[in-house]
C-alpha beads as a LAMMPS data file, in Angstrom:
LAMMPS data file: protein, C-alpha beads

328 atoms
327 bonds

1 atom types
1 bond types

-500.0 500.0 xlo xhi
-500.0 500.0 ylo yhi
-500.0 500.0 zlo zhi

Masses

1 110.0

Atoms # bond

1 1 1 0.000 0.000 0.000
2 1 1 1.456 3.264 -1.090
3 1 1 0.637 6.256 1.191
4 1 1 1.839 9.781 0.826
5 1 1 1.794 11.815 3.744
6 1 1 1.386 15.655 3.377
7 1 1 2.103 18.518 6.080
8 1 1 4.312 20.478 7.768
9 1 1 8.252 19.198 8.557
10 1 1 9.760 21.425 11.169
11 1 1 12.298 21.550 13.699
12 1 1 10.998 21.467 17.077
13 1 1 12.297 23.671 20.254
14 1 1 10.801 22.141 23.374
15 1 1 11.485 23.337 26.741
16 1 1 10.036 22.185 30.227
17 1 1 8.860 24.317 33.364
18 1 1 8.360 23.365 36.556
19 1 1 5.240 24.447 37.371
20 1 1 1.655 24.681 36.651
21 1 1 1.207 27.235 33.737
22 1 1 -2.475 27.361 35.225
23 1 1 -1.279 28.888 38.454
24 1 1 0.134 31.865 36.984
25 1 1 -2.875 32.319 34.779
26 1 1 -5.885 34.605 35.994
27 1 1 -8.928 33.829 34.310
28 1 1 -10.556 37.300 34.416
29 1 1 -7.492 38.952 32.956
30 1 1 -6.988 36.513 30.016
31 1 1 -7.225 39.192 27.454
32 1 1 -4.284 41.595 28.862
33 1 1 -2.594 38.365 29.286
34 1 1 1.467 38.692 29.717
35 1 1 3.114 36.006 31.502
36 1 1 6.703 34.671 31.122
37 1 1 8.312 31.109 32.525
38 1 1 11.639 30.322 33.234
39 1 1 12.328 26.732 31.749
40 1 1 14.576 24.488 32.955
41 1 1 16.167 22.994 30.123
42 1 1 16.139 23.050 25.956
43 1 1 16.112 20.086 23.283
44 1 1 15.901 21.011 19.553
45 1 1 14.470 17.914 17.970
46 1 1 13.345 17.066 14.285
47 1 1 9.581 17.579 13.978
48 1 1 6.510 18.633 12.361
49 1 1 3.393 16.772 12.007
50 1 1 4.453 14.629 8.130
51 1 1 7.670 14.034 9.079
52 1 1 6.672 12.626 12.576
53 1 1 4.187 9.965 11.108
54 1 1 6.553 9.034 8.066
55 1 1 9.398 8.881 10.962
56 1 1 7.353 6.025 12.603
57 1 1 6.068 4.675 9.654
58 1 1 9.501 3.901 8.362
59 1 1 10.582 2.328 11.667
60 1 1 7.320 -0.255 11.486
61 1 1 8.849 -1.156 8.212
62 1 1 6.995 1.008 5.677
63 1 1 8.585 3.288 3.118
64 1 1 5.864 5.811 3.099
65 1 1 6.711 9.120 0.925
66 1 1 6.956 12.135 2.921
67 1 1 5.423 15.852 0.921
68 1 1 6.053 19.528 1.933
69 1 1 8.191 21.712 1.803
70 1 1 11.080 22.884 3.833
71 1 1 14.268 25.229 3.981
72 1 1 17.637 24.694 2.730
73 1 1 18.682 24.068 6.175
74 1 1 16.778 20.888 6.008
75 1 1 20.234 18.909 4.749
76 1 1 20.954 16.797 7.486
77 1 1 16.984 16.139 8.764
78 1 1 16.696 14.895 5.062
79 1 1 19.490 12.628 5.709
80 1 1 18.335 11.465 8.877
81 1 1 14.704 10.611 7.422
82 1 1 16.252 8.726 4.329
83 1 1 18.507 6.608 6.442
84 1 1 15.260 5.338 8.718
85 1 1 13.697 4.501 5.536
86 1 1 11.395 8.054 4.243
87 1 1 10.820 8.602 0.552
88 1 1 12.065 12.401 0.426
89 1 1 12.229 12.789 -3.134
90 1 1 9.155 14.915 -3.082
91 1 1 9.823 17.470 -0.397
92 1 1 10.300 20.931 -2.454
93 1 1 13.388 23.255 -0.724
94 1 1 12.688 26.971 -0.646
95 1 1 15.575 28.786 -1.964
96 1 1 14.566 31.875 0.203
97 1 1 13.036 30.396 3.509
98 1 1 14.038 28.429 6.911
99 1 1 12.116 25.049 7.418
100 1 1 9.235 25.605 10.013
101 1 1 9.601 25.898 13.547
102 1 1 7.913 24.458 16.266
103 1 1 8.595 26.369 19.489
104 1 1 6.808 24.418 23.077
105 1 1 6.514 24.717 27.001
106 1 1 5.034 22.018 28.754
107 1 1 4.323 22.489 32.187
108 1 1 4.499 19.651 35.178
109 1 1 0.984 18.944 34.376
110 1 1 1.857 18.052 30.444
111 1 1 0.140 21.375 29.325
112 1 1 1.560 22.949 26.828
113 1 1 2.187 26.318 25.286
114 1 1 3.619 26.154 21.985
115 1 1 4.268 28.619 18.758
116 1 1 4.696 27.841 15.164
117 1 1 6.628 29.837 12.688
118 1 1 5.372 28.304 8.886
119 1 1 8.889 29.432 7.410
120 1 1 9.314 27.695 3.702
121 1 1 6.038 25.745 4.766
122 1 1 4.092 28.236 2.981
123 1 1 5.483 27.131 -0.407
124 1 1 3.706 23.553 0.277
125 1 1 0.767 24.908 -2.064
126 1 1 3.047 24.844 -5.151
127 1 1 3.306 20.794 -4.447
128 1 1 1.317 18.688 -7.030
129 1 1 0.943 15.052 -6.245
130 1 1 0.241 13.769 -9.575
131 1 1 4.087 13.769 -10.292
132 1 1 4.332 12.099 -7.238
133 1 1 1.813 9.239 -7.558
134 1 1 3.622 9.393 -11.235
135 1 1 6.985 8.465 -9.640
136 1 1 5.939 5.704 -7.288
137 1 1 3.682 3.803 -9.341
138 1 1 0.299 4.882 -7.741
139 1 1 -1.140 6.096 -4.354
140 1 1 -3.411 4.028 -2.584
141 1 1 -3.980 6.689 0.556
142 1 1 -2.939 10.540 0.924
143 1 1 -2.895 11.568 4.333
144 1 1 -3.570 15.351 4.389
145 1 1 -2.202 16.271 7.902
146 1 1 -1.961 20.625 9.513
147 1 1 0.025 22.307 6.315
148 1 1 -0.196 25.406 4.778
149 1 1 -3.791 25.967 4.423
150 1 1 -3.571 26.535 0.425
151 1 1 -2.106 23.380 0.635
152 1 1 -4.385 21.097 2.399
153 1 1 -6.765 22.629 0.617
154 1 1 -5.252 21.805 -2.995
155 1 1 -4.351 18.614 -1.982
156 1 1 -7.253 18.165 -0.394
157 1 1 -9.409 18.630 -3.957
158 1 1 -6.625 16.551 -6.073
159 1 1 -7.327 13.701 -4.153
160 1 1 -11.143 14.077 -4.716
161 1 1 -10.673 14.845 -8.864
162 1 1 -8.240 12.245 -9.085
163 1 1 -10.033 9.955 -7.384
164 1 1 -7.569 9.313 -4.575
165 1 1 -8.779 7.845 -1.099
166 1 1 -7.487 10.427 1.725
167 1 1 -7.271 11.140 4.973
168 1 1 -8.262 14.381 6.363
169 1 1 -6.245 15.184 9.761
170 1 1 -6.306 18.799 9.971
171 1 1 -5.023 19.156 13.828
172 1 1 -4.101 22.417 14.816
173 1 1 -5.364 23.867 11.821
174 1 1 -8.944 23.545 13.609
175 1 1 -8.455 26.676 15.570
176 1 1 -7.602 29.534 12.812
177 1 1 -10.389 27.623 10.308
178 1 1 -13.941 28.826 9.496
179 1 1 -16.477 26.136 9.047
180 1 1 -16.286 26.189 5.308
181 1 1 -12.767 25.578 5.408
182 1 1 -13.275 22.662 7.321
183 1 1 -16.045 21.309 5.314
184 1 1 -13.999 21.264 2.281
185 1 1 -11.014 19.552 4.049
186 1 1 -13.272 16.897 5.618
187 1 1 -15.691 16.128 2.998
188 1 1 -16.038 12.779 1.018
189 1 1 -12.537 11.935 3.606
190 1 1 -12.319 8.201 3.804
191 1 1 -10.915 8.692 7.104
192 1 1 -11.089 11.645 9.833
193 1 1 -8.620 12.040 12.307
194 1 1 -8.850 14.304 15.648
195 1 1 -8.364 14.379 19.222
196 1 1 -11.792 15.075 21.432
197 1 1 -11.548 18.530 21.644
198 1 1 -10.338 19.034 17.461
199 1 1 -13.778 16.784 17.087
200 1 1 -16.006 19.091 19.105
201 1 1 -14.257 22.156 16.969
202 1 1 -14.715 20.770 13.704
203 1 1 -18.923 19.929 15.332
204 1 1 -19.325 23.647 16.361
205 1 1 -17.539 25.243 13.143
206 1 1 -19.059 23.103 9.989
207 1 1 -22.575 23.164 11.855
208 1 1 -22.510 18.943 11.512
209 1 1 -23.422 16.727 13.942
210 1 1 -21.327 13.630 14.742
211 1 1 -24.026 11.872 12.654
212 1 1 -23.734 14.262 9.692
213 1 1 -20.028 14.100 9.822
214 1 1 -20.058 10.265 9.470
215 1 1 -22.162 10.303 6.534
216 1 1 -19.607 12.672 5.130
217 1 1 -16.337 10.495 6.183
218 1 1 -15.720 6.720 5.902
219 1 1 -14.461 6.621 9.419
220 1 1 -13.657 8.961 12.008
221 1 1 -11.077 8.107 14.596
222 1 1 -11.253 10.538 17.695
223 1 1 -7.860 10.148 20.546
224 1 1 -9.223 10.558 23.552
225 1 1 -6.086 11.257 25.423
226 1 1 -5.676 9.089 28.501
227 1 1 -9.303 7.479 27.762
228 1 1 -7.435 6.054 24.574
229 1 1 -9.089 5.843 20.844
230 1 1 -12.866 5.773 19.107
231 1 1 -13.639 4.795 15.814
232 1 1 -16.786 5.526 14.400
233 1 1 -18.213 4.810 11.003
234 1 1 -22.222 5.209 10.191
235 1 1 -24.599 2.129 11.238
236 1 1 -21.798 0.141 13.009
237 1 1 -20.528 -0.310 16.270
238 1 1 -18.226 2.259 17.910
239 1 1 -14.888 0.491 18.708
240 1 1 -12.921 2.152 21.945
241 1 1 -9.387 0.773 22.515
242 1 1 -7.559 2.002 25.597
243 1 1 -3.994 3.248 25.613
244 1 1 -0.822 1.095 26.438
245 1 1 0.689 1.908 29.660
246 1 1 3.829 4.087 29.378
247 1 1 6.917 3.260 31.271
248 1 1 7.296 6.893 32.214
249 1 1 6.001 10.294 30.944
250 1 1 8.913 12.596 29.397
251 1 1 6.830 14.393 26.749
252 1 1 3.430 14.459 25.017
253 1 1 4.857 16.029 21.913
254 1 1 4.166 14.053 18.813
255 1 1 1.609 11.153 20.376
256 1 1 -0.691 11.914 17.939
257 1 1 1.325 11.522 14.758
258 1 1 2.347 7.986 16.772
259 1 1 -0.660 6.654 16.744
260 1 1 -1.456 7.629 12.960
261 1 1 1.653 6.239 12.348
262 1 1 0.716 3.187 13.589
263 1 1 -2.660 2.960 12.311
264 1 1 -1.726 3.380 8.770
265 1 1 0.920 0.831 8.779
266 1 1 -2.040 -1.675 10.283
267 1 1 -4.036 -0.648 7.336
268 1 1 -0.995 -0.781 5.127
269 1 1 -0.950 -4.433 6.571
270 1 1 -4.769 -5.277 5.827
271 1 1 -5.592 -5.343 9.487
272 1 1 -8.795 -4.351 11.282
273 1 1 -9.638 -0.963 12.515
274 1 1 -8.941 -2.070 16.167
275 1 1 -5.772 -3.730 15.438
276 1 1 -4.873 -0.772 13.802
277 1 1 -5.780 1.592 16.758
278 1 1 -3.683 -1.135 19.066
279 1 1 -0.586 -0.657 17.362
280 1 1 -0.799 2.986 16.423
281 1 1 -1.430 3.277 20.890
282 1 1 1.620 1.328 21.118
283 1 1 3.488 3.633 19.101
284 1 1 1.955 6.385 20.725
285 1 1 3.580 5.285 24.320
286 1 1 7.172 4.463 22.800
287 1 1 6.639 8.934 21.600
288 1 1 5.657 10.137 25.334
289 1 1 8.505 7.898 26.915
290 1 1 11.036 9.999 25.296
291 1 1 11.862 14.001 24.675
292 1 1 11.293 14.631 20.641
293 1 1 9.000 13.418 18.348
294 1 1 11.659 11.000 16.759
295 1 1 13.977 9.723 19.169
296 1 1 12.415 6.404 20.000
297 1 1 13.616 2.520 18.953
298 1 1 11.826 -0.272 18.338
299 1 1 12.483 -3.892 18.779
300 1 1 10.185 -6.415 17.638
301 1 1 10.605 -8.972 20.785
302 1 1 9.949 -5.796 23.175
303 1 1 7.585 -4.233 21.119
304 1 1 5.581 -7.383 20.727
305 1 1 5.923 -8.310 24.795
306 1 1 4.277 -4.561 25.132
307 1 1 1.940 -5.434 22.819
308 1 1 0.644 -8.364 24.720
309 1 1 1.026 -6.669 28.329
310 1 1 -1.375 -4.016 26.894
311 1 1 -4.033 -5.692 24.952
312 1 1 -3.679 -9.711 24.579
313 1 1 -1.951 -12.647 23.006
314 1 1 -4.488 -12.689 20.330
315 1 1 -3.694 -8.724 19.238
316 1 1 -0.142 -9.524 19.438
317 1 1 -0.148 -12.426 17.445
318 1 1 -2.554 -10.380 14.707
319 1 1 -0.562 -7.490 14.581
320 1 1 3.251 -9.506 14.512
321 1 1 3.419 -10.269 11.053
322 1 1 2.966 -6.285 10.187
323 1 1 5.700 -5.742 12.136
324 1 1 7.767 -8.441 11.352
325 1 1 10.292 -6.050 10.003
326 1 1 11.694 -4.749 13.126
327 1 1 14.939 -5.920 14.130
328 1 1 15.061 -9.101 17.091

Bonds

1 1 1 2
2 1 2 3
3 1 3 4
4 1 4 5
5 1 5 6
6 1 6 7
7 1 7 8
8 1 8 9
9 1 9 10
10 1 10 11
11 1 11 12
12 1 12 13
13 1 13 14
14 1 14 15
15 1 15 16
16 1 16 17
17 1 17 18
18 1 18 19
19 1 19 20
20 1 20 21
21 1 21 22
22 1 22 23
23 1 23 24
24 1 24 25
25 1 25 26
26 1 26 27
27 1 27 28
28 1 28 29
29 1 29 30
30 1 30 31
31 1 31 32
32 1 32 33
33 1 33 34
34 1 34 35
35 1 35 36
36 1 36 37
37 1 37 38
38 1 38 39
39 1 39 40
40 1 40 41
41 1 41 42
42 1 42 43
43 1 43 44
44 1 44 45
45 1 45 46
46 1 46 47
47 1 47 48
48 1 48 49
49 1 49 50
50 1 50 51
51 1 51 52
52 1 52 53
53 1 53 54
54 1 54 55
55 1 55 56
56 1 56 57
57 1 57 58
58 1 58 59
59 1 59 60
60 1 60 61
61 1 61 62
62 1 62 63
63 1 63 64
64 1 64 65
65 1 65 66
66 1 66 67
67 1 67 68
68 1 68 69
69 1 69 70
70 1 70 71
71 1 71 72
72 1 72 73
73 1 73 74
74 1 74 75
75 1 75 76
76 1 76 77
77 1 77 78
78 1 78 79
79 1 79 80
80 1 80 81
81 1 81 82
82 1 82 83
83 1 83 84
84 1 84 85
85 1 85 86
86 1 86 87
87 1 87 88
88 1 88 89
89 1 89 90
90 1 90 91
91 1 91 92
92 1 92 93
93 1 93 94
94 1 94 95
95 1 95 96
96 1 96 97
97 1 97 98
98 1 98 99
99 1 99 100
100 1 100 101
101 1 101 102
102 1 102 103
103 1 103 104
104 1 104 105
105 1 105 106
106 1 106 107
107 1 107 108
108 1 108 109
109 1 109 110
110 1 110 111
111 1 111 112
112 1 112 113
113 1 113 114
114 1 114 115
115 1 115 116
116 1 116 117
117 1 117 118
118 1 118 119
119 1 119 120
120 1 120 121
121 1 121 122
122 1 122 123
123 1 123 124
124 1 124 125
125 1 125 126
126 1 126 127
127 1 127 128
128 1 128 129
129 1 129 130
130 1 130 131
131 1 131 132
132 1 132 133
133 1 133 134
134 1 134 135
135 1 135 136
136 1 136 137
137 1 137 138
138 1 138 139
139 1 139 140
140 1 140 141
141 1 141 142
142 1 142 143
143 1 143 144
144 1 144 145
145 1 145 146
146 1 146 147
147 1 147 148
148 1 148 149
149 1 149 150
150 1 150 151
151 1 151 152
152 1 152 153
153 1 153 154
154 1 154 155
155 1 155 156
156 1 156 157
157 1 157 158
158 1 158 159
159 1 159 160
160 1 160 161
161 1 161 162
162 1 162 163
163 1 163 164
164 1 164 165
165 1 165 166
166 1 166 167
167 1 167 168
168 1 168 169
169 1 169 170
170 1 170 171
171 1 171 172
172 1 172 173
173 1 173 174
174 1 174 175
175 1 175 176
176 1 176 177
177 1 177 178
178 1 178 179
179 1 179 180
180 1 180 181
181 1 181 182
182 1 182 183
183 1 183 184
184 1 184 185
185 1 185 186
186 1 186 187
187 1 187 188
188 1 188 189
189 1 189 190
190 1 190 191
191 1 191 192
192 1 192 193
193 1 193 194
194 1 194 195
195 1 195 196
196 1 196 197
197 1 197 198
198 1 198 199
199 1 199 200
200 1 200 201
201 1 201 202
202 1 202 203
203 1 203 204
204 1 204 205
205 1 205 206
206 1 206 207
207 1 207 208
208 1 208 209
209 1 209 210
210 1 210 211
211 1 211 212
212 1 212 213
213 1 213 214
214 1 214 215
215 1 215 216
216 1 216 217
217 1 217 218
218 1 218 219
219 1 219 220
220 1 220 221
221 1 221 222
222 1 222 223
223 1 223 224
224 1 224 225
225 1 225 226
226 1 226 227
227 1 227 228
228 1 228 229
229 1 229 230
230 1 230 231
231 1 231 232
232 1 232 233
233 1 233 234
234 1 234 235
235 1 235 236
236 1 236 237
237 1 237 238
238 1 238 239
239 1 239 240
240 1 240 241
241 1 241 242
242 1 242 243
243 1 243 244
244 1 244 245
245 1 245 246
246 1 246 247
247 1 247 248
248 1 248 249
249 1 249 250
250 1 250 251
251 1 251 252
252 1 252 253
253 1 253 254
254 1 254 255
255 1 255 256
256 1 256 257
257 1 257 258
258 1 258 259
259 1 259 260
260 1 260 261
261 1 261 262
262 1 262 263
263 1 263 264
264 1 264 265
265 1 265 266
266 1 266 267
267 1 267 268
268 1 268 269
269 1 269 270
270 1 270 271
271 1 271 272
272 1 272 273
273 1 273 274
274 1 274 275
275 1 275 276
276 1 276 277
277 1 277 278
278 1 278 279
279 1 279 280
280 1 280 281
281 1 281 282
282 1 282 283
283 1 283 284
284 1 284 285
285 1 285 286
286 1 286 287
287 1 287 288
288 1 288 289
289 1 289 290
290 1 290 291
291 1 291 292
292 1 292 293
293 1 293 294
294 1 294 295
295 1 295 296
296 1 296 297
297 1 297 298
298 1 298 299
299 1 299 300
300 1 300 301
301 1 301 302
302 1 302 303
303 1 303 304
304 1 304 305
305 1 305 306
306 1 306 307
307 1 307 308
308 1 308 309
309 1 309 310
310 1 310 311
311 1 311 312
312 1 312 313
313 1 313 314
314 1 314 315
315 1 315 316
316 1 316 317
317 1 317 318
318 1 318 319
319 1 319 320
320 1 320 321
321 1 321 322
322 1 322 323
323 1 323 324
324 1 324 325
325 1 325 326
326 1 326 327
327 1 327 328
């Protein structure tokens, strides 16, 4: 299965403070707001929503093409995404602009502040992805993940003229949208990917219900943070798979694009929707165990033991031969 995965690449600057950002924060004076922290330490880390799924695509085994754009700067991250196994061939380099950056607090509490410059992620709408569906032979599934909004939106409409199956997953996109924006990202999607609160945005912005929305969108898979993963699709059963427990909590940066990572590999791998949601929450826990987005390993004997601890012999056994891949 050949999937494309579209969105920002950027290099992330995450710092952590040792505190509760809500104790400093007084409700009533919200909009004269001006409030600094001191944070304890720094880690620059390779980032941004496409390269963090392809990232942990590749390391499930996948060679899943990675499409944006970024900054000549980008050298070495390119390097580092094409040794783990990316298809980089159609990320466009701005001869004028730095790649993204992704600038984030997080507080004791795993509340986070965070700031995003787009950089040469603006030039993502000059991307076509017939050349690249051209070039591989085909795409099966275009994930359409928090971009430039041009972008998503142009992608968005290739995939519906050219008759490409795609996911919509436009994150943190939600909060600067309209509700026709979001409409025309989301419609005819065969999948639809948010956490709880993105799903009650997109609700209260396009006007549809969760019913509506479902007869708009093959399937929508809501993260529910600690209360794991839903998957809905229109006149079956909801499926609700809890997360894996995490060894520890360093940082809740990236989880998300974890668990898509892992899901699309488990559909890459013809699996079921809830095997799929099993192995993308595995995923998700080797991301919040470390500091970065990409910084995790995976070994098949440890990941499979996990997998078993977490949710059964019977999803482990399933799921093994996806990830059959990974080194002993």
């Amino acid at each position: 299965m050949k999937i494309a995965l579209t969105g920002s690449i950027a290099t992330d600057h995450l710092m952590t403070f040792k505190g509760r950002f809500s104790d400093s924060l007084v409700v009533e004076q919200l909009d004269k707001i001006s409030v600094s922290f001191l944070a304890d330490d720094l880690e620059i880390r390779r980032g941004g929503v496409a390269a963090n799924i392809a990232f942990g695509m590749a390391n499930l085994g996948q060679r899943p093409v990675l499409v944006g754009a970024v900054g000549e700067d980008f050298a070495d991250y390119r390097s580092w995404l094409e040794r783990h196994g990316v298809d980089c061939e159609a990320v466009h380099v701005s001869g004028t602009k730095h790649t993204a950056r992704f600038v984030c607090t997080t507080d004791d509490d795993m509340a986070q502040i965070a700031t995003f410059y787009a950089g040469a992620m603006s030039e993502a709408r000059a991307i076509e992805l017939k050349p690249v569906a051209d070039r591989v032979g085909g795409l099966d599934l275009v994930l359409i993940g928090a971009n430039d909004p041009e972008a998503m939106q142009r992608h968005t409409q290739e995939c519906r003229t050219r008759g490409i199956p795609f996911i919509a997953d436009p994150s943190q996109q939600l909060a600067f949208a309209d509700g026709p924006f979001i409409r025309r990202l989301i419609d005819g999607a065969a999948y639809l990917f948010t956490n709880e609160y993105e799903a009650h945005l997109t609700e209260q912005k396009t006007g549809w219900g969760h019913d509506e929305i479902l007869d708009r969108v093959g399937t929508r898979v809501i993260t529910r943070g600690s209360d794991g993963v839903s998957i809905h699709r229109r006149g079956e059963e909801s499926i609700t798979v809890p997360v894996a427990r995490e060894v520890r909590k360093a940082d809740p940066t990236g989880v998300g694009d974890g668990f898509r990572a892992g899901f699309l590999v488990g559909l890459s791998g013809g699996l079921g929707h809830r095997r799929c949601a099993e192995l993308g929450s595995m995923l998700a826990t080797y991301v919040i165990e470390t500091v970065g987005t990409q910084e995790y390993s995976l070994g098949q004997e440890h990941f499979l033991r996990r997998l078993t601890e977490a949710y059964g012999e019977q999803a482990a056994s399933e799921i093994a031969p996806v990830v059959a891949c990974l080194r002993a």
